[in-house]
Each structure stands twice: as structure tokens, then as C-alpha cells.
N, C-alpha and C positions, 0 to 999 in steps of 0.2 A: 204583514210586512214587518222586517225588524226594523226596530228604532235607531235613527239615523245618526245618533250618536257614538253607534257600536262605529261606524265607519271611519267617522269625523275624529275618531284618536286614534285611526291609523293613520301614518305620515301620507302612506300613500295617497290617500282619498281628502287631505282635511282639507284641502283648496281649493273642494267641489262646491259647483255651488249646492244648494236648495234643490234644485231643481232637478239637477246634474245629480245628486245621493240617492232622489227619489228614483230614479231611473237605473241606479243600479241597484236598490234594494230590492226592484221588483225580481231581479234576475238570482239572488240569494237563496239557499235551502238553508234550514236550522237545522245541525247534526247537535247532537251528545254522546261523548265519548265518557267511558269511565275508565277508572285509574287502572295503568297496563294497554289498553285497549289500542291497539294497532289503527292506525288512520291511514296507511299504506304500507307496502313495502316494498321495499328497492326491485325492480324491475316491473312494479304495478302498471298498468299504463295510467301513464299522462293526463288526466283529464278533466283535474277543477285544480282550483286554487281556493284553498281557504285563510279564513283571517277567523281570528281565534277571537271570542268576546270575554271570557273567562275563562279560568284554570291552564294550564301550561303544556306544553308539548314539546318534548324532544327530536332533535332530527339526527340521526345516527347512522352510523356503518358499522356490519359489522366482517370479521374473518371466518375463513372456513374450518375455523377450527372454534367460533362460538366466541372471540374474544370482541370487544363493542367499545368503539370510539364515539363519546358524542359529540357530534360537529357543533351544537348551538340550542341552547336553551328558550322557547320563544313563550311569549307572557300575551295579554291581551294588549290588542291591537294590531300587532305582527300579523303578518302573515307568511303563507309557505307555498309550495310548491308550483314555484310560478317556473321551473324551467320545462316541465312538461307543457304547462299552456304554452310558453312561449314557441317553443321546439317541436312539441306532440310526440316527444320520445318517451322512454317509460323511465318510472321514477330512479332519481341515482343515490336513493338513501330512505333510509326506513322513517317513519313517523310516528311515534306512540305520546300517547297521551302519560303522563308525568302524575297526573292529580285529574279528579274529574274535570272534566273542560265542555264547555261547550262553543261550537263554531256557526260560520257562515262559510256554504261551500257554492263557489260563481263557477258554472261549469266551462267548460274551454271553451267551443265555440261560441255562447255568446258573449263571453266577458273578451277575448279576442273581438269581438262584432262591435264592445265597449273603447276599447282600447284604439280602433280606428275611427271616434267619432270624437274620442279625450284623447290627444296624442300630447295631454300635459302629465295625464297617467301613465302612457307610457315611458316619458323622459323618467316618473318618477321610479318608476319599475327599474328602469335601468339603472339608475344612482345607486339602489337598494341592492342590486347583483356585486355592483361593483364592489360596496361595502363587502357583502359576502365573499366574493372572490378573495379580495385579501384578507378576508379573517381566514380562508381556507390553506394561503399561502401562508400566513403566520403560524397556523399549527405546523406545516410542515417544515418551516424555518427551525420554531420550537423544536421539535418533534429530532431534526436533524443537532440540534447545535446546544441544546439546554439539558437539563439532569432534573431528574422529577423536580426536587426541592424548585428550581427556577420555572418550569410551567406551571408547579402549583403556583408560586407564586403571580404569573403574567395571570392563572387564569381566575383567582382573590381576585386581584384590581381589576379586571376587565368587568365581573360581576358588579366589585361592589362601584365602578363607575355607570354601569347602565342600571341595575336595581336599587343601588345600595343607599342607606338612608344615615345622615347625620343621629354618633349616637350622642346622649347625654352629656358626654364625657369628653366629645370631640371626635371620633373613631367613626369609623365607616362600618356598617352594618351592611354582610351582606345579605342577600334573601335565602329562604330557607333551602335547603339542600339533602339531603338524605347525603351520608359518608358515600356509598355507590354510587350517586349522579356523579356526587363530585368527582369522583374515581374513574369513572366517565368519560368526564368532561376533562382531565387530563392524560388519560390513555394510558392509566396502572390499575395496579388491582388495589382491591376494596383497604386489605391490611398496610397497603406501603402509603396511600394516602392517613390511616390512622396512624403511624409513624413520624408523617411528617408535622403534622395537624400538631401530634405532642411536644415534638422538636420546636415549631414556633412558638407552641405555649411556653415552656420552657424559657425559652430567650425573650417572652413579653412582646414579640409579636404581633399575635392573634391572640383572642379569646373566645370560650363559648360561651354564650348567656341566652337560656331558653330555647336551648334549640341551632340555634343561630349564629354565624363565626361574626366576629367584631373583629378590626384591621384597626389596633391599638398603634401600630408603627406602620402605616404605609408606605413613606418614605422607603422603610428596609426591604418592604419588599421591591419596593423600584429598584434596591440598588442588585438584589440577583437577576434580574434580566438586563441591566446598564449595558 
């Protein structure tokens, strides 16, 4: 049975009781994904929901011509692909594994069989849609109305708000990224994020140290998307 902790720091689940964790861990599989490794893909069918305990997973779209949007970066405790459970339609976005990961996958019908016996999971399911919903309305907002340089910067502070850690120095660290994710996760190619990346450094910005981008001026980045 996995340990009831992996659940207890997802939002979803942390307000189960004891008893109430124990009962959905029995319905749990342990998968491991390694890095690349596809966890589904858009038009899969519908059919578990996982929550991730370690390593990271991207959920993506892409075009017919091979070019890849990543909708959202998800880390341990998150979980994904809950509009197939919900709906039993087939998936509406790809999911690949970022870095080795290993998950818990609740298959549809009984985590559905769970969901009408906690219907304080479900309320919480729905908050978490909601949240997604409008991040998905934001890229498109972005997407319509901003210039690289301004979604890179919405999508710096959005990271270094949900990952990002207090550095030394005062500056927000965000979490590690390879140049492509990030390239990704703002909807250009790999070279025009190295561009802008230099432009911030340049003006003091951002920095990189070990890897890792530092948001020396966060403020300026707030003020390209104001």
C-alpha cells in the first residue's frame, strides 16, 4: 500500500481523514515513468487519474506540423488527468514525464465510486479545474495580447511564485528548467527564449546561477505584463 503521506500533500486529498486515505490508497497502482516517457496522449482514453509522488510531468499540446505548447508544469503532489475521469472522454493533451517520476494511478471507475462517498473531494476537484481553466484562459489572453518578452516574463513569476525559493540575495529562484521547457512553456522556439533570457540579463533582470534563472528584479517583470 503506498504511504499515506504521498496523498496528504496533495491539496486535493489533505483533509482526509486516516481512515478516509487508507481507503483510497488501497485503490492506488504504483507506475514509473522515465525521462521522455509518455504517460498518455491526447485522444488516449480517459481512464485513471494520477498524482505524481516524485519527479515532474508536463501536460502539453501539440500542432500538426510538430510545434508543442506546454499548458503546465506539475511537480509532486499534483495531480492530472482528472477530465477524463470526470467526463470518460479521451485525453485533451499529451503527458510526458519531464525527469524520472514516479506516480499513483486511481483508475476511473473506482476513484469515481470514491468521489461519491467524499463529495468534499469532489468540491475539491472542482476548485483545482477552475484554477486550470483560467490559467488556460491566461495563456490565451497572453498568447493574444503580449510579445514573447511579456509572457516570458508572466511565465518567470508564475513559476518562481508556485516553485520558486527565496535566494541569498533576496531574488526569487526559479526551479530548474532546461532552455526547451521553458521555450515550451511560453509557446516560441528554443533560440528566441535564449535571446530574451540574454536581454534580461543584460538589463539585471534575471540571472543564472547553477543552472537555475534568479528574478533579481521581479518588480520589472510585473511591470511587462501591467
Amino acid at each position: 500500500m503506498p504511504d499515506l503521506a504521498v496523498f496528504q500533500q496533495s491539496p486535493l486529498f489533505a483533509h482526509l481523514s486516516p481512515g478516509q486515505l487508507s481507503r483510497l490508497a488501497t485503490l492506488a497502482q504504483p507506475r514509473r515513468y522515465r525521462k521522455d516517457q509518455v504517460v498518455f496522449n491526447e485522444g488516449d482514453p480517459g481512464t485513471a487519474l494520477y498524482v505524481i509522488v516524485k519527479g515532474r510531468v508536463k501536460i502539453a499540446r501539440s500542432s500538426l506540423d510538430g510545434k508543442e505548447r506546454t499548458l503546465v508544469l506539475l511537480g509532486p503532489g499534483d495531480f492530472f488527468g482528472e477530465l477524463g475521469v470526470i467526463d470518460g472522454g479521451p485525453r485533451s493533451a499529451d503527458a510526458v514525464a519531464v525527469e524520472d517520476a514516479d506516480a499513483l494511478v486511481l483508475p476511473r471507475e473506482e476513484f469515481r465510486a470514491f468521489l461519491l462517498e467524499q463529495p468534499q473531494v469532489a468540491m475539491e476537484l472542482l476548485v483545482v479545474l477552475s484554477r486550470r481553466i483560467r490559467r488556460t484562459s491566461q495563456i490565451v489572453h497572453d498568447a493574444a495580447f503580449f510579445d514573447v518578452r511579456g509572457r516570458l516574463a508572466r511565465v518567470l513569476l508564475e513559476l518562481a511564485k508556485a516553485e520558486g525559493k527565496p535566494d541569498a540575495g533576496g531574488a526569487l529562484v526559479c526551479p530548474h528548467l532546461t532552455q526547451g521547457e521553458l521555450a515550451g512553456m511560453v509557446g516560441v522556439t528554443r533560440e528566441s527564449i535564449n535571446k530574451w533570457l540574454r536581454t534580461l540579463e543584460r538589463h539585471g533582470t534575471v540571472a543564472q546561477r547553477r543552472g537555475r534563472l534568479v528574478l533579481l528584479e521581479p518588480e520589472r517583470l510585473r511591470d511587462e505584463i501591467a
